[in-house]
N, C-alpha and C positions, 0 to 999 in steps of 0.2 A: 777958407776953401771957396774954390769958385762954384758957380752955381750949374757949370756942366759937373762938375767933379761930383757935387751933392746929387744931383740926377743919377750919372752913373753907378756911384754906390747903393743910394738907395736900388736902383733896376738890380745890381747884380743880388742886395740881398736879397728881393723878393724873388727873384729866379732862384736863388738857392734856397729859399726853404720851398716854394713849388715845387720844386724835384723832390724834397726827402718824404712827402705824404702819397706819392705816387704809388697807388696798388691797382690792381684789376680788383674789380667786382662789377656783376648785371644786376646791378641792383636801383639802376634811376633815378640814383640818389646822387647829383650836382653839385651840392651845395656847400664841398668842401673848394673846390674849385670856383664858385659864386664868392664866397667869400676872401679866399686870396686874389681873384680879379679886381673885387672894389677896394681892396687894403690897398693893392699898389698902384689903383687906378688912383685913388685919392693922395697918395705918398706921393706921387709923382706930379700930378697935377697941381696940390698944394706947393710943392717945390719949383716946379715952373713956372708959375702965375704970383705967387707969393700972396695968394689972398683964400678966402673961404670958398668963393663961388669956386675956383678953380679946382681943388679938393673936391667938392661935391661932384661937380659936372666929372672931372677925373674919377670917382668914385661910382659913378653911376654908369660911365662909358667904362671900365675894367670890369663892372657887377656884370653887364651884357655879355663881355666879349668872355670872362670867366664861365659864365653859364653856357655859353655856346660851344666851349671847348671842353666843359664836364659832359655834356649829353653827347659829344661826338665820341670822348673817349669811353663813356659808355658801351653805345653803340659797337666800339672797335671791341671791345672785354665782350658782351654776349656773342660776338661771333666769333672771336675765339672760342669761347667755352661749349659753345653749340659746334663745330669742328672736331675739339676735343672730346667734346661727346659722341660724335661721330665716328671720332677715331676707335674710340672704346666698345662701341658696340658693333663697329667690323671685323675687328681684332677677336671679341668674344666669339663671332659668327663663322670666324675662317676657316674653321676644325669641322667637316660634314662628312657625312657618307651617303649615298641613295642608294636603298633599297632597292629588291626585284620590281617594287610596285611602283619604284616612281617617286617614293616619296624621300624626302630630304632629313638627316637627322642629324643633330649639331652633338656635339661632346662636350 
């Protein structure tokens, strides 16, 4: 096998198992994404370079760029779920009547 070929394979498995662990949660917990960033950062890097250092250095630049991209999509999950909570609680609120006095009452 040539050694684009081994590259390739290896990139396309670690993208496909990256997609199958993909859930929302606000919970600011990265480190499922930390960890498949330095796996493929080091698979690949080892595979490119064909030595240890290369693997490491690949393993520590994928450990970054994975981390950087669990706490964005973090970020993206609490504002949905804060939206969605927003939705929910104007939905609950939409049903009023006012009274003679002015004041507001929900059902």
């Amino acid at each position: 096998m040539t050694r684009f070929a081994k590259i390739s394979a290896a990139a396309a498995i670690v993208l496909a198992a990256g997609t199958i662990s993909a859930s929302a949660a606000c919970d600011g917990d990265a480190s499922t994404e930390t960890v498949l960033g330095a796996g493929s950062g080091a698979l690949v890097g080892g595979l490119a370079s064909h030595s240890i250092v290369g693997a490491a250095v690949g393993g520590v630049a994928g450990g970054l760029i994975g981390n950087t991209i669990g706490h964005s999509n973090n970020r993206a999950d609490c504002r949905r779920a804060a939206a969605a909570r927003a939705r929910a609680n104007r939905q609950a609120h939409d049903a009023y009547y006012i009274d003679r006095n002015g004041k507001r009452h929900y059902y």
